[in-house]
ZAMI-663976 format. One record per residue (C-alpha): x, y, z; residue in one letter. Coordinates in Angstrom, 2 decimals, m for minus. Layout:
residues N
<atom xx="X" yy="Y" zz="Z" drenlum="A"/>
...
end
This chain:
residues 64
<atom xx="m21.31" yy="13.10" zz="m1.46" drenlum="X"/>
<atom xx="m18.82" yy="10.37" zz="m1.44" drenlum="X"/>
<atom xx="m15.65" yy="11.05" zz="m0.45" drenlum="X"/>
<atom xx="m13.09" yy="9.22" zz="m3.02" drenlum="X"/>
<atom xx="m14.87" yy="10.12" zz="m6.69" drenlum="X"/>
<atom xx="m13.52" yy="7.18" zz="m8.08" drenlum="X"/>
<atom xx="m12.10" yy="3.63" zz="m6.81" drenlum="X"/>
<atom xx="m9.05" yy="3.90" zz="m8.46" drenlum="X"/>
<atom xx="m7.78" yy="6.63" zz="m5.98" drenlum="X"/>
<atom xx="m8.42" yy="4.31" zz="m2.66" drenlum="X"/>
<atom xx="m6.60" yy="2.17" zz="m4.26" drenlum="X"/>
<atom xx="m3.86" yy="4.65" zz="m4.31" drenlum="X"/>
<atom xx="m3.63" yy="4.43" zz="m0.40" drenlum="X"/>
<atom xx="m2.13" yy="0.75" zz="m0.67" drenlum="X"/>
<atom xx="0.29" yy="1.51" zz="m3.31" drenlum="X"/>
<atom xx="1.50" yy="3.56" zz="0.12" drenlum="X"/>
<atom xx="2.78" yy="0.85" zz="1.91" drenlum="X"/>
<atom xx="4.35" yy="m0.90" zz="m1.27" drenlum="X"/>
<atom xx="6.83" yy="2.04" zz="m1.62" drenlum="X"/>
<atom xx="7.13" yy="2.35" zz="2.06" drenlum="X"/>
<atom xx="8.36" yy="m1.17" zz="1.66" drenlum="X"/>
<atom xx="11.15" yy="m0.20" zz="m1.23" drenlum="X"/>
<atom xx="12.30" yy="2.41" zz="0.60" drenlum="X"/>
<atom xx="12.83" yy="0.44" zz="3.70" drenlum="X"/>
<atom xx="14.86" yy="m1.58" zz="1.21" drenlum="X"/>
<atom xx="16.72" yy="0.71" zz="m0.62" drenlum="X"/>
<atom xx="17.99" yy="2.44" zz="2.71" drenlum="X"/>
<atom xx="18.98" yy="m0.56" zz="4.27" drenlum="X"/>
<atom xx="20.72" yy="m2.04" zz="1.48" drenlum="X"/>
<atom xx="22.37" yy="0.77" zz="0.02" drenlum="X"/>
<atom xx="22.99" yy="2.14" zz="3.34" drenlum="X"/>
<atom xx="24.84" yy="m1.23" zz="4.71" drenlum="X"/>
<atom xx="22.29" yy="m1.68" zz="7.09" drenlum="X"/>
<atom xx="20.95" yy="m4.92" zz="8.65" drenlum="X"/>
<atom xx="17.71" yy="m5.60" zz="5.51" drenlum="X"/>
<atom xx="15.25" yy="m7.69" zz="7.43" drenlum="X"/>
<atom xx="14.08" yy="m9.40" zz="4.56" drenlum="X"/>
<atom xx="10.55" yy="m10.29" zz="6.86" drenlum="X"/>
<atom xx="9.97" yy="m6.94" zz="7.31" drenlum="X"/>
<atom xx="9.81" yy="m5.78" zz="3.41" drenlum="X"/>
<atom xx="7.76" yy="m9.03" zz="2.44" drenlum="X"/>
<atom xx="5.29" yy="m7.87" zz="4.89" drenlum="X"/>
<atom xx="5.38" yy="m4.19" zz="3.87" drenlum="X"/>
<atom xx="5.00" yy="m5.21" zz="0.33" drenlum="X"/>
<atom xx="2.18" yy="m7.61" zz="0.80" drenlum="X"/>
<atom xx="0.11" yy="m5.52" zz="3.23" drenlum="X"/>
<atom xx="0.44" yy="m2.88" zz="0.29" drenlum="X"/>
<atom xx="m1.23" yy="m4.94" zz="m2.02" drenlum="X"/>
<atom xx="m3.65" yy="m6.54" zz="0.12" drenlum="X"/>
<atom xx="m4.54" yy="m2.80" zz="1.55" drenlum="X"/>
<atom xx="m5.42" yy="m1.89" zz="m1.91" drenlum="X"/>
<atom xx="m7.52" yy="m4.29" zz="m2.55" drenlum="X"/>
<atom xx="m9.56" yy="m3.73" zz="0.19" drenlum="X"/>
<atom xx="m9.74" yy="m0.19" zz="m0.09" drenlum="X"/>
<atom xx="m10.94" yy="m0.92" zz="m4.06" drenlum="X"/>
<atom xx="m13.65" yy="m3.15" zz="m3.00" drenlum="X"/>
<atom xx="m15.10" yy="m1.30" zz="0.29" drenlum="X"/>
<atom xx="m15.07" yy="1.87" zz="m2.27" drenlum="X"/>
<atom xx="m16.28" yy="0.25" zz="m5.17" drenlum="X"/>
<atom xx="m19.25" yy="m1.63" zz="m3.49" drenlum="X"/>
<atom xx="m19.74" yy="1.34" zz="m1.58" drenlum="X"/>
<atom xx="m23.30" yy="3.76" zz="m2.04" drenlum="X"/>
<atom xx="m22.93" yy="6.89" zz="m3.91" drenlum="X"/>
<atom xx="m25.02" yy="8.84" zz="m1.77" drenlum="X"/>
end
């Protein structure tokens, strides 16, 4: 048995780092922090790129 049912739910695991990224954000800037701007970019692109990957390795994966 395979153990996401459907691709759409890996791809659930990279929406994880996107709002790890906003919330880094949000804290910073509404908490007058220092935002390092790098930081969220990175966060918000390893999100995406994270669920992509999950979408495809699940997606092209067996069924067995």
């Amino acid at each position: 048995m395979h153990p996401l049912r459907h691709p759409r739910n890996a791809a659930l695991a990279g929406i994880l780092f996107i709002v790890i990224g906003i919330a880094y954000w949000a804290f910073a800037t509404f908490g007058n922090y220092h935002v390092d701007f790098a930081g969220v970019t990175m966060l918000l692109i390893l999100g995406i790129a994270m669920a992509l990957m999950f979408y495809v390795l699940v997606a092209g994966s067996t069924n067995d």
